[in-house]
C-alpha positions as CSV (number, residue, x, y, z in Angstrom):
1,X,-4.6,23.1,24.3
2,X,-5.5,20.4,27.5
3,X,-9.3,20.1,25.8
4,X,-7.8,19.4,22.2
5,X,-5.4,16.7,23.5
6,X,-8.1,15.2,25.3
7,X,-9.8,14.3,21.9
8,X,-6.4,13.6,20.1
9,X,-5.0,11.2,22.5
10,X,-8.0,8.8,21.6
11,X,-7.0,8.8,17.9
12,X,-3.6,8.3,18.7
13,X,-3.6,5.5,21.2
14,X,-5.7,3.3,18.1
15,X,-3.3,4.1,16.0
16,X,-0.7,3.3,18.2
17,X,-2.2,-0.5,18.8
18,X,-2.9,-0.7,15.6
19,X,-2.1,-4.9,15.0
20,X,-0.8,-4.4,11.3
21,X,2.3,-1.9,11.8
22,X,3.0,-3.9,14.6
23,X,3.1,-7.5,13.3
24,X,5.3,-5.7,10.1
25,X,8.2,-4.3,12.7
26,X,8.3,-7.2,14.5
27,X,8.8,-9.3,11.2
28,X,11.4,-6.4,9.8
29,X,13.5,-7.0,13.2
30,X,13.8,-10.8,12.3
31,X,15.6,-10.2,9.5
32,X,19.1,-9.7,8.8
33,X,19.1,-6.4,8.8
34,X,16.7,-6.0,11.4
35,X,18.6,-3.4,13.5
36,X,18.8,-0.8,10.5
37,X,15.4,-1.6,8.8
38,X,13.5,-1.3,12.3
39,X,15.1,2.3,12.4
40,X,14.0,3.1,9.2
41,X,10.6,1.4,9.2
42,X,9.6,3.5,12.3
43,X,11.3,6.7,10.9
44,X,9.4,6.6,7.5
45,X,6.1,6.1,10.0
46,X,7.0,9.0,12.4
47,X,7.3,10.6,8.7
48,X,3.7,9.6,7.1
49,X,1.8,10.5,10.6
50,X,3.2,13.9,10.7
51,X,3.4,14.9,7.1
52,X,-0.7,13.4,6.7
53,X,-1.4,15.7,9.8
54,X,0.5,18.6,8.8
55,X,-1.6,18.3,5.5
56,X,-5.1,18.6,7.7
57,X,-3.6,21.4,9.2
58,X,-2.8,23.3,6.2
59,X,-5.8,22.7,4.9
60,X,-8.2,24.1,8.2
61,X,-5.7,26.6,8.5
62,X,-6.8,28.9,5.4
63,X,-10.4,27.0,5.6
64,X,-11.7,28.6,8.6
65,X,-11.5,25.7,11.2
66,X,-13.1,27.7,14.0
67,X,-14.3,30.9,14.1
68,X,-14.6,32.3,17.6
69,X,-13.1,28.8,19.0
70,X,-16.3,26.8,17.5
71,X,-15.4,24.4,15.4
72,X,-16.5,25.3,11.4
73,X,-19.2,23.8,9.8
74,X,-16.9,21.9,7.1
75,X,-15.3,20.5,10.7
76,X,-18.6,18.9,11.7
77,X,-19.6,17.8,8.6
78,X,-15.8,16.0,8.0
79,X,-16.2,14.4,11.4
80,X,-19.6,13.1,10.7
81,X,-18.4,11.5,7.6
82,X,-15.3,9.8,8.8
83,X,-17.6,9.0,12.1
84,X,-20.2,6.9,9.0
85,X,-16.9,5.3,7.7
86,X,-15.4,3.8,10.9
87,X,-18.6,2.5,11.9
88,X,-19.0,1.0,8.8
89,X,-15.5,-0.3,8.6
90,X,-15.5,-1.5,12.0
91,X,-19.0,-3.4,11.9
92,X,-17.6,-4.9,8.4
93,X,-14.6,-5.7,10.3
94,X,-16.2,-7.6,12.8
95,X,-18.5,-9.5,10.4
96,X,-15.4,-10.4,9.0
97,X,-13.2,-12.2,11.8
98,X,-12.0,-15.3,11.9
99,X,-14.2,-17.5,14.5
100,X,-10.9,-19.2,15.2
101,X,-8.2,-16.9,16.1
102,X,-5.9,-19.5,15.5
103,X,-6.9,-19.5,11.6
104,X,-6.3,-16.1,11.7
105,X,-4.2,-15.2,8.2
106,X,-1.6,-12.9,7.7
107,X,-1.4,-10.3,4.5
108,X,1.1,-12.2,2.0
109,X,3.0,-9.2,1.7
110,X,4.8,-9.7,4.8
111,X,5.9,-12.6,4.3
112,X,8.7,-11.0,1.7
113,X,9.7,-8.4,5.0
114,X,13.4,-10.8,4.5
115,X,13.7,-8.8,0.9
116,X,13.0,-5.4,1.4
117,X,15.7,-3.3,0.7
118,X,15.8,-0.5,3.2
119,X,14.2,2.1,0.7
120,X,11.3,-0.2,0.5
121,X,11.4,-0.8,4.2
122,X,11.1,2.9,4.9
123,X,8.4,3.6,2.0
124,X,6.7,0.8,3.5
125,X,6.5,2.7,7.4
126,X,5.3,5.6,5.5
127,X,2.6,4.3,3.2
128,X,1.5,2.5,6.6
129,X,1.2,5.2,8.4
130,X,-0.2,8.1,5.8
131,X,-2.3,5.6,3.3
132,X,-3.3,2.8,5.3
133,X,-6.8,2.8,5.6
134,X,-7.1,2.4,8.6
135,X,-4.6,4.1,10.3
136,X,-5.1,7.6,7.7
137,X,-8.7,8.2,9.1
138,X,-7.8,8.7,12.4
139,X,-5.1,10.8,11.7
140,X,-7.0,13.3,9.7
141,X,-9.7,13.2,12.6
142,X,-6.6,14.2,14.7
143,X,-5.9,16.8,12.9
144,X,-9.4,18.3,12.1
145,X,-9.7,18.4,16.3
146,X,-6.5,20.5,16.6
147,X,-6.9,22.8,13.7
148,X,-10.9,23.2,15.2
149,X,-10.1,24.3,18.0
150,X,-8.6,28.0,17.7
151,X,-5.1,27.2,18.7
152,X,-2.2,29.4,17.9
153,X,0.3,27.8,15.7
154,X,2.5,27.0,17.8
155,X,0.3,24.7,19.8
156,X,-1.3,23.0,17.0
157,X,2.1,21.8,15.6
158,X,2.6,20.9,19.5
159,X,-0.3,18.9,19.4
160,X,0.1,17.2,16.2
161,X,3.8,16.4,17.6
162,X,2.4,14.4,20.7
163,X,-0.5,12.9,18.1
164,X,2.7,11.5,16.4
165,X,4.5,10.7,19.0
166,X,1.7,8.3,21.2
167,X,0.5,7.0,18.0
168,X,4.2,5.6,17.6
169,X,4.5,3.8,20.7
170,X,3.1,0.5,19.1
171,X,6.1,0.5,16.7
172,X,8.8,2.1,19.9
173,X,8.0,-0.9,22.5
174,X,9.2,-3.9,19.8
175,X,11.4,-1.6,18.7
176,X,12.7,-1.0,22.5
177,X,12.9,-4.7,23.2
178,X,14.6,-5.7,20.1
179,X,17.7,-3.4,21.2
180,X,17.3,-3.9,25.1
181,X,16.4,-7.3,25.4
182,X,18.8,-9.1,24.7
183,X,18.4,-13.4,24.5
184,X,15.1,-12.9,25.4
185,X,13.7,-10.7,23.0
186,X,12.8,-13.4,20.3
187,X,10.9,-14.8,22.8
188,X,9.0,-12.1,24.1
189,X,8.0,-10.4,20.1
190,X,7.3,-13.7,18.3
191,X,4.5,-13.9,21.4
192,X,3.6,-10.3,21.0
193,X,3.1,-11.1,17.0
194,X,1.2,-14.3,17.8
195,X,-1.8,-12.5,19.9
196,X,-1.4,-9.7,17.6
197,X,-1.7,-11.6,14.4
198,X,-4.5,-14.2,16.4
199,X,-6.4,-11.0,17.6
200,X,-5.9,-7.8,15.1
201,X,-9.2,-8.0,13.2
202,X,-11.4,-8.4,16.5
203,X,-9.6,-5.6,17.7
204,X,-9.4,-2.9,15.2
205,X,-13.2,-4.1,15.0
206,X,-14.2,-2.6,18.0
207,X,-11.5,0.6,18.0
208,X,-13.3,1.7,14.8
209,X,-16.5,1.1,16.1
210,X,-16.4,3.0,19.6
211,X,-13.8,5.8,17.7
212,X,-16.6,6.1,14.7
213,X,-19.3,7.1,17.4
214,X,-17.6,9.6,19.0
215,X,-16.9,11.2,15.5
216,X,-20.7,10.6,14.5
217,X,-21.7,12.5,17.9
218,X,-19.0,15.3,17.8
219,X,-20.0,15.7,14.1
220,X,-23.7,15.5,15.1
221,X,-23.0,18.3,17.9
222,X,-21.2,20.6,15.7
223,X,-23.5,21.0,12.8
224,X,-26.6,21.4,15.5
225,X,-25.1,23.9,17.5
């Protein structure tokens, strides 16, 4: 199980700085109902990580992810694709950036976070989570590495549970100050959504770039071996 988590935790600390999800709590705890629709937001994400990885699981379960601990075939060729896609993604993504943070723009659905009624507020932490794509990818890379790797069943839903759980602690630390800071939480998250907002594209950029060539190799390495 340690090998397994050593290629999960990768997937699930980009997901976990992923800028987007972030920028959207912090702008859910700003309004009114911030307290309740925080809660929610991060529930329904919790939610979309684990249900998308349970789904990978299910599916390398009965589809012969390993056979004597060595990742399948299917495995290798999966990883190679989604390695092609993040490169892709991430090179677009970098072509893409705004030369001046500054004049960095944020997607005009978040600026109606003040009218989300909590349903929408927690279908929105889920369709962030499980069909966002940029955040799905990694997730079902995550789970083809734990349901390659021979585990009993009881560690691979272990595994997937601490996937879900790093992967979450970009949403838990707003979330954390919010509640426990007091006066000064404002402060601290409207500067945490400013370099996050100023910054997300560069960043993402070069996550899917170095995460896409680790796939490409571990795909490479399976299918040759």
């Amino acid at each position: 199980m340690g090998a397994v988590l050593g290629d999960v935790l990768g997937f699930a600390a980009a997901v976990a700085v992923s800028p987007l999800p972030i920028i959207a709590v912090i702008l859910i705890l700003a309004t009114p109902r911030g307290r309740l629709n925080g809660v929610l937001f991060t529930v329904g994400w919790i939610l979309g990580l684990a249900a998308l990885g349970a789904v990978m699981l299910a599916i390398a379960s009965p589809a012969g992810a390993s056979a004597h601990k060595h990742p399948a075939t299917w495995v290798g060729a999966l990883k190679l694709a989604l390695g092609v896609f993040l490169v892709s993604f991430g090179a677009r993504q970098w072509r893409r950036r705004p030369r001046d943070p500054s004049q960095a723009q944020l997607p005009k659905w978040m600026g109606a976070t003040d009218r989300l009624t909590p349903v929408k507020v927690f279908a929105l932490g889920l369709a962030l989570a499980a069909l966002n794509a940029k955040n799905a990818p990694l997730t079902i890379a995550a789970g083809a590495a734990i349901g390659s790797a021979g585990l009993p069943v009881g560690q691979q839903i272990a595994s997937l549970a601490i996937f879900v759980v790093i992967a979450t602690l970009g949403l838990l630390a707003p979330l954390a100050v919010f509640l426990l800071g007091g006066e000064r939480a404002k402060t601290t998250l409207g500067n945490w959504k400013e370099w996050a907002a100023q910054h997300s594209v560069a960043v993402m950029a070069i996550l899917f770039f170095v995460l896409g060539l680790k796939l490409l190799g571990d795909g490479i390495s399976i299918l040759t071996s």
